[in-house]
C-alpha positions, 0 to 999 in steps of 0.5 A: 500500500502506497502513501500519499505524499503531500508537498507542505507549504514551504515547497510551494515557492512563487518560482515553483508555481509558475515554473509547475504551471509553464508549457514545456513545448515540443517534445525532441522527435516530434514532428511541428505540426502535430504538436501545434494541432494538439495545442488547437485540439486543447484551445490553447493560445498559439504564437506562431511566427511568419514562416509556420503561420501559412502552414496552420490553417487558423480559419478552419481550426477555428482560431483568429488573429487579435486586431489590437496585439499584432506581433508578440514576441515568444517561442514559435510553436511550431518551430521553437524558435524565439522570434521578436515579431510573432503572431498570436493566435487565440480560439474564437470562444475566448477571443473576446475575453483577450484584451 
């Protein structure tokens, strides 16, 4: 029989939270688009940078691009690189709760 273990509150550090809450991204070997369809299956919001953004369909996953952000800068989904000028793209069910 297996005990529970129970992290107390000295653990639970701001960094801790944050880093528990944090994407790892694309795991190594996987191919980029299916790592970004899953993250379209989960309504997640997606960066993508100018060259991965023609191969992902937004319209038809049902995703849209935010008039008011038009470039952010991150880790591309899709190709893992962190570029100063990306698109976000988020689900239209939350898109009107994103400012």
């Amino acid at each position: 029989m297996t005990a529970a273990v129970h992290k107390s509150k000295e653990f639970w550090t701001p960094q801790r939270r944050v880093a528990a809450g944090r994407a790892n991204g694309r795991a190594p070997g996987r191919l980029p688009g299916g790592h970004v369809g899953d993250l379209a299956d989960l309504k997640k919001a997606l960066i993508l940078c100018a060259g991965c953004l023609p191969k992902f369909n937004h319209i038809e996953a049902g995703y849209t691009r935010k008039p008011n952000l038009p470039v952010v800068s991150g880790r591309c989904d899709g190709c893992t690189q962190i570029k100063p000028r990306a698109h976000l793209l988020v689900h239209h069910s939350v898109a009107n709760l994103v400012r």
